[in-house]
C-alpha positions as CSV (number, residue, x, y, z in Angstrom):
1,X,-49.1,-9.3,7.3
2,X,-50.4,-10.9,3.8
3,X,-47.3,-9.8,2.2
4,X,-44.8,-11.6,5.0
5,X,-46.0,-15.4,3.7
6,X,-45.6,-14.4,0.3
7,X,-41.8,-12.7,0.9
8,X,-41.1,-15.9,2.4
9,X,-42.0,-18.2,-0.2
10,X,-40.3,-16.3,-2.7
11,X,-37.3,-16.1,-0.5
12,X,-37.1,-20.0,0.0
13,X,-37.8,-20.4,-3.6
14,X,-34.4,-17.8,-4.5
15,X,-32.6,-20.0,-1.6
16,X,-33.8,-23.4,-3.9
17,X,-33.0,-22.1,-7.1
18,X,-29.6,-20.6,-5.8
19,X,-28.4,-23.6,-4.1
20,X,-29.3,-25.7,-6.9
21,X,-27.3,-23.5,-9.4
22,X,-24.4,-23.5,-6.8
23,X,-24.7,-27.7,-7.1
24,X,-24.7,-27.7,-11.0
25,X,-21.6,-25.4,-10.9
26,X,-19.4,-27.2,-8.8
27,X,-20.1,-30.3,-10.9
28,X,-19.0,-28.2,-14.0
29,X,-16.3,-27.6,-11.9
30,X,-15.2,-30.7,-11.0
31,X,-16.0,-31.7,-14.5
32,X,-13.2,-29.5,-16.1
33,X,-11.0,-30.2,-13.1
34,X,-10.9,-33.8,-14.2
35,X,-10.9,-32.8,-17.7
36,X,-7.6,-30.7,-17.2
37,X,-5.7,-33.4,-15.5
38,X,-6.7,-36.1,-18.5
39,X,-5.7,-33.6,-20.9
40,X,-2.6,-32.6,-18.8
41,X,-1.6,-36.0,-19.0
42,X,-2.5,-37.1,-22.9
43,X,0.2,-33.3,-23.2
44,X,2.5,-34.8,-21.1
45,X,2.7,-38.3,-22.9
46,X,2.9,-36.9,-26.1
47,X,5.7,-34.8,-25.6
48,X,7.7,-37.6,-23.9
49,X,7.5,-39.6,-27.2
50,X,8.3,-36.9,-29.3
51,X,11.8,-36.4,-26.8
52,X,12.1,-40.1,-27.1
53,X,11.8,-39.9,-30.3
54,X,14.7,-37.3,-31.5
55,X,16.8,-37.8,-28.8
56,X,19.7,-40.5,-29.0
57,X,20.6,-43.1,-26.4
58,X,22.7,-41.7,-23.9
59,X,24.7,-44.8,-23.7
60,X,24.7,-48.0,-25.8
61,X,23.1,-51.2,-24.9
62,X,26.3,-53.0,-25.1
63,X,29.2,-52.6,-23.1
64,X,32.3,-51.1,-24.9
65,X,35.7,-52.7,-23.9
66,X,35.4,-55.1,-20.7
67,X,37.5,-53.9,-17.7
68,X,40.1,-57.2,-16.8
């Protein structure tokens, strides 16, 4: 019977040290989750300038002849 305490005190100590490195990996998780999206949408912006950038107006700001 002296070993059963002993098991069990190990055991809840595992169970601690487990669920506290399950915590600290799901905030790295969310962490990078959050990172991707910000990253995602710095990409995103970028590229839409550059396509604003080289590509001409697809119409003019001025009308061309008036319609009577």
């Amino acid at each position: 019977m002296p070993q059963e305490p002993k098991l069990d005190r190990v055991r809840r100590r595992r169970i601690r040290n487990a669920e506290r490195k399950l915590h600290e990996a799901n905030l790295r998780l969310a962490r990078a989750e959050r990172s991707i999206r910000y990253w995602s949408r710095i990409l995103a912006d970028l590229n839409y300038e550059k396509t604003c950038e080289v590509q001409p107006p697809l119409w003019s700001d001025e009308p061309d002849d008036p319609v009577d």
